[in-house]
C-alpha positions in Angstrom: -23.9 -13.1 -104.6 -21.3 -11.8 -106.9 -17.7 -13.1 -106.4 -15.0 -11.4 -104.4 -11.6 -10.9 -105.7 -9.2 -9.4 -103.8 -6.4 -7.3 -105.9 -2.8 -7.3 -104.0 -1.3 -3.6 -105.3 -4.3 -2.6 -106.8 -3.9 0.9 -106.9 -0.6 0.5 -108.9 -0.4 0.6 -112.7 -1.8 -2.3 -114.1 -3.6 -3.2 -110.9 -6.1 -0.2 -110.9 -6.5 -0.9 -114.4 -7.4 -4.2 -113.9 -9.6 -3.3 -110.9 -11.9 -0.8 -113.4 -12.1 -3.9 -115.6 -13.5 -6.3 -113.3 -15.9 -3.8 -111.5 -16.7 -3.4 -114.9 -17.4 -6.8 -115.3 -19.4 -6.8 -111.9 -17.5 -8.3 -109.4 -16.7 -7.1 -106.1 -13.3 -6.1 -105.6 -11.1 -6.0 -102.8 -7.8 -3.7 -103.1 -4.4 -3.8 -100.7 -1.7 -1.8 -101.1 0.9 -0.3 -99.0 1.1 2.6 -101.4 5.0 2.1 -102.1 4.5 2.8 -105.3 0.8 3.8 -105.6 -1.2 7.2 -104.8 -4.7 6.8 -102.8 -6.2 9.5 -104.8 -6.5 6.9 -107.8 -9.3 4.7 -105.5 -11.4 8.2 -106.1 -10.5 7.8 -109.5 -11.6 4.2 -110.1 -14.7 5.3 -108.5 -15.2 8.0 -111.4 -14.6 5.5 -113.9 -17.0 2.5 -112.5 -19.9 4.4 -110.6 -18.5 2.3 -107.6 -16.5 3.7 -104.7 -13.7 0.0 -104.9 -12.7 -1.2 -100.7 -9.4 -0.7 -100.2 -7.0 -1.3 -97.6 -3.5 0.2 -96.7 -1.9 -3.2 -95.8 1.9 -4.3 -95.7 1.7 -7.7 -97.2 5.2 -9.0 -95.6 3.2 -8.4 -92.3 1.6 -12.0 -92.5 -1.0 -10.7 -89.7 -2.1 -8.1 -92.0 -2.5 -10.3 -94.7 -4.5 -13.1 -91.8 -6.9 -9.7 -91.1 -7.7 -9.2 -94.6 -9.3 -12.6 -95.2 -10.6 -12.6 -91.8 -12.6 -9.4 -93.0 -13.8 -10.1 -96.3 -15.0 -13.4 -97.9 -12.3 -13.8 -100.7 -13.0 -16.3 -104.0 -9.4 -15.6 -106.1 -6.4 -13.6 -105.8 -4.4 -11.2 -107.9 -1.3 -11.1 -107.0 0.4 -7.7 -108.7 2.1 -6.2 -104.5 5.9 -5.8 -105.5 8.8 -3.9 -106.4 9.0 -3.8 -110.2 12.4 -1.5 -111.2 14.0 -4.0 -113.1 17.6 -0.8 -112.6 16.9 -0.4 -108.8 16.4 -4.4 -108.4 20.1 -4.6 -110.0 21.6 -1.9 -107.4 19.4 -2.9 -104.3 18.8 -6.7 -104.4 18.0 -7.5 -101.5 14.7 -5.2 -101.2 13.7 -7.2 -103.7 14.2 -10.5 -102.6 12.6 -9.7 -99.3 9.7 -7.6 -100.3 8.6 -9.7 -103.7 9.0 -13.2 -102.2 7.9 -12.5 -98.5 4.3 -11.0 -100.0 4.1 -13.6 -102.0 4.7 -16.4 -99.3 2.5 -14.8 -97.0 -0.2 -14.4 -99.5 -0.2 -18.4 -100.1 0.3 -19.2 -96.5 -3.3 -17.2 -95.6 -4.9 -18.5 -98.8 -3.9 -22.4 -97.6 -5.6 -21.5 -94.1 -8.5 -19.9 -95.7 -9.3 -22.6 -97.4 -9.0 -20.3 -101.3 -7.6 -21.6 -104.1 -7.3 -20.0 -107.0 -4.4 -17.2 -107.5 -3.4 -15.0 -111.0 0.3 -14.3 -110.3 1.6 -10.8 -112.4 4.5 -12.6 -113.9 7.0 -10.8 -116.0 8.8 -12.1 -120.0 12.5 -11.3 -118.2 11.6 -14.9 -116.8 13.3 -15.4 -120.3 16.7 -13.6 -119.9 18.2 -13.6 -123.5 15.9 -15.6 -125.2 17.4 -18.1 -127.7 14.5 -18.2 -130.0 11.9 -15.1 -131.0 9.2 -14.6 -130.8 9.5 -16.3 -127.3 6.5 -18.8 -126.1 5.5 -20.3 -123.2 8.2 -23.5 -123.0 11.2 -21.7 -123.4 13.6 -22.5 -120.7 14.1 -19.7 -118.1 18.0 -18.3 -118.9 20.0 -16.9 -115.7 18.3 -13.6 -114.8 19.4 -10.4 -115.8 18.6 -8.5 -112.4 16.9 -9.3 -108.5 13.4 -8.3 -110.5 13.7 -11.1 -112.5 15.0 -13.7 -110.3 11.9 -13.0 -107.9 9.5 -13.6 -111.1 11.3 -16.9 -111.6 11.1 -18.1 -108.3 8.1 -16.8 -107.3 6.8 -19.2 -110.7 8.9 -22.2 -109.4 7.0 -21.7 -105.8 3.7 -21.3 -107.1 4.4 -24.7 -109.3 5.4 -26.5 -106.4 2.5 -25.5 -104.0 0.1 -26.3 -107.2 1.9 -29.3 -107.4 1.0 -30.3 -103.5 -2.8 -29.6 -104.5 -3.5 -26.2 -102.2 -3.4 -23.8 -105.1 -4.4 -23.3 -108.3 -2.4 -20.6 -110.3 -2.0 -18.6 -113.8 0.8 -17.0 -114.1 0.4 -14.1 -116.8 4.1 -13.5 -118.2 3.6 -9.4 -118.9 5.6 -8.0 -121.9 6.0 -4.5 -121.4 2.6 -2.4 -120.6 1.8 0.8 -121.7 -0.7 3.9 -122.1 -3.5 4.5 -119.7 -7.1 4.3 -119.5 -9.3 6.1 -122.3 -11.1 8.4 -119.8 -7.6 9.7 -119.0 -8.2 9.2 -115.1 -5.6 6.4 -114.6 -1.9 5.7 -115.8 1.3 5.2 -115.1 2.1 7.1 -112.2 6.6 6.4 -111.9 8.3 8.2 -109.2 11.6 9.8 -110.4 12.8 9.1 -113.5 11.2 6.9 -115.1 12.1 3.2 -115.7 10.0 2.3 -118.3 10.3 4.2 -122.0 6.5 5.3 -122.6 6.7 7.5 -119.5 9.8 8.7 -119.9 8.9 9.7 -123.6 5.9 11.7 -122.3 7.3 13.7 -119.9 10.3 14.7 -121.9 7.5 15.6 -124.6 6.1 18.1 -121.6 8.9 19.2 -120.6 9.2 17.9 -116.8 12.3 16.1 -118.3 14.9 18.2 -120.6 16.2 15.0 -122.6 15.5 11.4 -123.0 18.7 9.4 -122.5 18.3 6.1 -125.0 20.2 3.4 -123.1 22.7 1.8 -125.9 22.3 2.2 -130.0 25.3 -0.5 -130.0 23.0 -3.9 -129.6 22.5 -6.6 -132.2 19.1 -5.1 -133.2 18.2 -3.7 -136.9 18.6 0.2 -135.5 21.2 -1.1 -132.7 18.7 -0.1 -129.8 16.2 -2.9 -127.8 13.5 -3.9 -129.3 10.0 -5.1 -126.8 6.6 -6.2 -127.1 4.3 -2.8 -125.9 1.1 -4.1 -124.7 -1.4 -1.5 -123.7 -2.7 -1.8 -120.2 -5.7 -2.1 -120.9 -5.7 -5.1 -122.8 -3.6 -6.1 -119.8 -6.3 -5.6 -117.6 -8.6 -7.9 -119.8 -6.4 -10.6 -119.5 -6.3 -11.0 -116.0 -10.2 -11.0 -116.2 -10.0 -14.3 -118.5 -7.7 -15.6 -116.1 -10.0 -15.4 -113.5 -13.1 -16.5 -114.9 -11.0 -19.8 -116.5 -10.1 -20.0 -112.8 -13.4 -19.2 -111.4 -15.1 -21.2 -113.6 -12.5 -24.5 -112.8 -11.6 -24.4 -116.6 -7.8 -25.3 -115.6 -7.1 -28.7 -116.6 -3.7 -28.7 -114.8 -2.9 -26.6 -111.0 -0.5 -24.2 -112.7 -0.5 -22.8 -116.2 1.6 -19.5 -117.9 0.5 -17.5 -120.5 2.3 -15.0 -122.5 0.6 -11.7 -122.8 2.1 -9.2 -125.5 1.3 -8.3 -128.8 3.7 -10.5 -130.8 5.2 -7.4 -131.8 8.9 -6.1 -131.5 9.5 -2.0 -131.7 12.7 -1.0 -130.7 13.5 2.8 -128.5 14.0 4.2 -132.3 11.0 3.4 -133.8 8.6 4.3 -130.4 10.4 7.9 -130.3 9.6 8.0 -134.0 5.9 6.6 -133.5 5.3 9.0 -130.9 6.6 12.3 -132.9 4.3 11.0 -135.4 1.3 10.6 -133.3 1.7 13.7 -131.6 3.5 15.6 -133.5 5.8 16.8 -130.8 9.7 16.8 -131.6 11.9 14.7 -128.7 14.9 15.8 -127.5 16.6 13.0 -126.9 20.6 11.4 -126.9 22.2 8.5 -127.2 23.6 6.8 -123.5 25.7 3.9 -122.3 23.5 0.4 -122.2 21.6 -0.3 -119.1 22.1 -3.1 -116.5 20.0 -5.9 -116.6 18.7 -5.2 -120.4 18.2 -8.3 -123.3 18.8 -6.9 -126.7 15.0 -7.8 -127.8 12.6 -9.7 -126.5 9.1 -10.1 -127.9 6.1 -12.7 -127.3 4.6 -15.8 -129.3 0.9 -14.9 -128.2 -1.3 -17.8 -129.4 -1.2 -19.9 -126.3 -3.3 -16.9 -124.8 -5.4 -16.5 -128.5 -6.6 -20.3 -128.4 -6.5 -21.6 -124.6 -7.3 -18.1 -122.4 -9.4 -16.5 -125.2 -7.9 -13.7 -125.3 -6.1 -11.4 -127.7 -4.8 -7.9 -127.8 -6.7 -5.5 -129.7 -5.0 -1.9 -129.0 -2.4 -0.5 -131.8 1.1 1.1 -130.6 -0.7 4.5 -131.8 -3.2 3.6 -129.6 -0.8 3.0 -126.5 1.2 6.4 -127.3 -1.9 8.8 -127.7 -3.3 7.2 -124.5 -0.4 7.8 -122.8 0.2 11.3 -123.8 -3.3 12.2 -122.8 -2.8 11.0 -119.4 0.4 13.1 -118.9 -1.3 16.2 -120.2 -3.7 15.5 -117.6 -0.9 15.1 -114.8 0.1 18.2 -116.4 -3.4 20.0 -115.0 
């Protein structure tokens, strides 16, 4: 019998990306989401993409008997743990939803695993753990820095909790630390789906490129960068997804030597607002219309990751270019577009 993973938010961004990967891969999946910041129609669309219709359930995960009913129902061998709010802007004016949402799921979520007897637990971790980072590229045993919005702070503690449960010898946990995913699955079935406008810059890019936005608004050309505008680490969701399928099988497969381990997942890469408008004109071909704006709350000047904990230990690497990322991208919104 193949194992059973169950995949908290899986119909969001990276987790129905994730969730086509291990199908893929041939194990049974088992989605929940509350669709807060998901569509159902993409459960059809994993289907397309893996031949297999994925079990989902529409389940609040700060309702702890909802989350008692789901193991109840289905035999479950790991976790991945994606469910929360991720607006690093909204987390900054509305702290509290955060707080609640992201750290209630995730408490409830352990508390059912403990009773149910299931260890292991991937936790979608996030590089603002850092804050301003003293030292680039960052790695793994940098200190955490006070955090720059509520989004952070719940990726912080929700690390700290999972350590100390690990520590007590219920749990067993990798936490991946994301850098900033991008682009959308080749087939051009799956993406980033934002509501609004968009928080991250590969969406916003797109759609001002299609013209459901007139202008992108760059957030601050004033920072202590090389073109005075943040630099990040763009890792293509896809290779994303891949990672969490390492992580699970090292899990799986009781390769963890300690409870709780982190691993960086980026490129190792830094490309700054400037040079990923620039990329994308390039790639496409499309001219932006774009202007310069005040900085944004809650933004480090650059960030990028020191990958080669995740090279040597998790085995695994990214292998998808930034052109790669933006043409992905840019095919998906074309096909929003239809």
């Amino acid at each position: 019998m193949s194992q059973t993973i169950l995949v908290t938010g899986g119909l969001g961004y990276i987790g129905s990306h994730t969730v086509v990967e291990l199908m893929q891969q041939g194990y049974q999946v088992v989605i929940a989401d509350n669709l807060s910041n998901a569509q159902p129609f993409i459960a059809s669309r994993i289907a397309a993409i893996t031949g297999t219709k994925p079990v989902w359930y529409k389940k609040n995960l700060c309702n702890i008997k909802a989350v008692r009913q789901l193991f109840a129902n289905n035999r479950i061998d790991v976790v991945i743990h994606f469910a929360a709010h991720k607006s690093v802007a909204e987390s900054v004016q509305q702290p509290l939803k955060y707080f609640s949402n992201n750290l209630q799921s995730l408490m409830n979520v352990l508390q059912v695993m403990q009773e149910a007897a299931v260890k292991p637990i991937v936790f979608s971790s996030s590089a603002t753990v850092y804050g301003y980072p003293d030292v680039l590229p960052v790695t793994e045993t940098a200190p955490f820095k006070p955090a720059l919005s509520a989004y952070a702070s719940t990726k912080q503690m929700g690390e700290e909790l999972l350590q100390k449960i690990c520590a007590a010898g219920s749990i067993q946990n990798i936490s991946l630390r994301y850098f900033n995913p991008v682009g959308a699955h080749p087939s051009g079935l799956i993406g980033e789906l934002p509501t609004g406008i968009p928080n991250n810059l590969l969406p916003y890019v797109t759609q001002t490129a299609a013209g459901k936005l007139k202008m992108l608004t760059v957030y601050g050309n004033d920072y202590d960068t090389p073109d005075g505008t943040c630099i990040r680490d763009y890792i293509h969701v896809v290779d994303l997804a891949k990672a969490h399928v390492k992580a699970c099988s090292r899990l799986l497969n009781q390769q963890v030597p300690i409870s709780f381990e982190v691993f960086n997942i980026g490129t190792g890469k830094g490309t700054s607002v400037l040079q990923m408008i620039q990329q994308f004109e390039r790639v496409t071909g499309i001219s932006l219309n774009y202007k310069i704006g005040k900085r944004r709350l809650g933004d480090a000047p650059a960030v990028y990751a020191g990958t080669e904990k995740a090279n040597t230990i998790l085995g695994w690497r990214a292998a998808l270019s930034l052109s790669d990322m933006i043409a992905s991208a840019w095919q998906w919104q074309l096909q929003l577009a239809k």
